[in-house]
matplotlib code that plots the C-alpha trace (Angstrom):
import matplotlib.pyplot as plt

x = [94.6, 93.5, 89.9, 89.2, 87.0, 84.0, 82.3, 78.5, 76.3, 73.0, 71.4, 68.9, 70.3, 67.7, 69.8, 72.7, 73.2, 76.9, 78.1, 81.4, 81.9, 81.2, 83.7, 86.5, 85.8, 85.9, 88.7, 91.9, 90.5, 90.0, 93.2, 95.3, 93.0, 94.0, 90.5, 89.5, 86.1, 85.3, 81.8, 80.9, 77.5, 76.9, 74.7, 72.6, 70.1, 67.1, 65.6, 64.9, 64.5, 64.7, 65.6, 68.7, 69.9, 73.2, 75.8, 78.9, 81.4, 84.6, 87.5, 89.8, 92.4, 91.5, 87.8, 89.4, 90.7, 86.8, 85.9, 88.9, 87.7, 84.3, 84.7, 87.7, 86.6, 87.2, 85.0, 82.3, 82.7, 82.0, 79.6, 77.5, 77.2, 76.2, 73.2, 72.3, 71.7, 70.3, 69.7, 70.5, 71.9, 76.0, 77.2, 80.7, 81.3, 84.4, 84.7, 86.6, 89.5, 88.3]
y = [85.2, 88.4, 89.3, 93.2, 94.6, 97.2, 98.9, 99.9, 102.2, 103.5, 106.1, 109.0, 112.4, 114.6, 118.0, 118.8, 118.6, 118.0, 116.4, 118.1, 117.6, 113.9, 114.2, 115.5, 113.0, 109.9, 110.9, 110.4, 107.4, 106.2, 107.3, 105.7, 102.1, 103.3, 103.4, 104.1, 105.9, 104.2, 105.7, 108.8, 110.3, 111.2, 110.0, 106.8, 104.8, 103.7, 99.8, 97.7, 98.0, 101.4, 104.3, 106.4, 109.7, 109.1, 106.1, 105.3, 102.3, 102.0, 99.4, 98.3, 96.3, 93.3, 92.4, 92.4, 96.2, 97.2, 95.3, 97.4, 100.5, 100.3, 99.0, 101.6, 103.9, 107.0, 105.5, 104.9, 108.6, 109.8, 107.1, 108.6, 112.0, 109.9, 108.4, 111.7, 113.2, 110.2, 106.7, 103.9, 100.4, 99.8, 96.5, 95.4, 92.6, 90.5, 90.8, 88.7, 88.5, 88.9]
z = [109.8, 111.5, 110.2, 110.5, 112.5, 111.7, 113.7, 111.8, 113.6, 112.2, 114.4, 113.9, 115.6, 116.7, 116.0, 115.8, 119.7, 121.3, 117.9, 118.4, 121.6, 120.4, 118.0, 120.2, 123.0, 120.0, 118.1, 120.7, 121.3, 117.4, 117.0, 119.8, 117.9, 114.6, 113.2, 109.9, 108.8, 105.8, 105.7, 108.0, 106.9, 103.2, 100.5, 100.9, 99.4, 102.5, 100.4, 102.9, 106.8, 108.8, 107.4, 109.9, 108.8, 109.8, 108.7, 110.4, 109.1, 111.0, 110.1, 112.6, 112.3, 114.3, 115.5, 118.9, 118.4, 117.7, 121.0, 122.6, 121.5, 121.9, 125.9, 126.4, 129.3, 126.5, 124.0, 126.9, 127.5, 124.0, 124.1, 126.8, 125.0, 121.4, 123.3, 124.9, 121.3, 119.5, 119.3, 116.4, 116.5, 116.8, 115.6, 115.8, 113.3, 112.5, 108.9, 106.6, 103.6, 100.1]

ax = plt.figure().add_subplot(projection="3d")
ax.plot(x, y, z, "-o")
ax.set_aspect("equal")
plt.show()
């Protein structure tokens, strides 16, 4: 079996800052790991914990594919300019069939 991945990041942008450029340095590289945004922003419900302003849910198709991405040397690029314009938690988890 070959759980999929997701990449879940929570952050809190302070602006709109370099989110484009964020977005053109991220997407070759999403692409080329065949990610898909399952959740990118939009209407959300804060119950428990701390409240971000900006959701992100990414499936991948392996667990080992989001660990690919995410240490890529293009993702650590777009990286660098995400954490220059705000700051959240990023977990990768293996998820899980059914």
């Amino acid at each position: 079996m070959n759980d999929k991945g997701l990449l879940d990041c929570a952050g809190r942008c302070g602006g709109s800052g370099d989110l484009q450029g964020l977005y053109a340095t991220a997407k070759p590289v999403f692409e080329r790991h065949k990610a898909r945004f399952l959740v990118r922003g939009g209407e959300y419900s804060a119950l428990e914990g701390t409240n971000r302003n900006r959701n992100v849910v990414i499936e991948f198709d392996s667990y080992e594919e989001a660990l690919a991405c995410y240490n890529s040397p293009e993702y650590q690029a777009a990286k660098a300019i995400r954490t220059a314009v705000s700051t959240g938690d990023l977990l990768i988890i293996k998820g899980c069939d059914g």
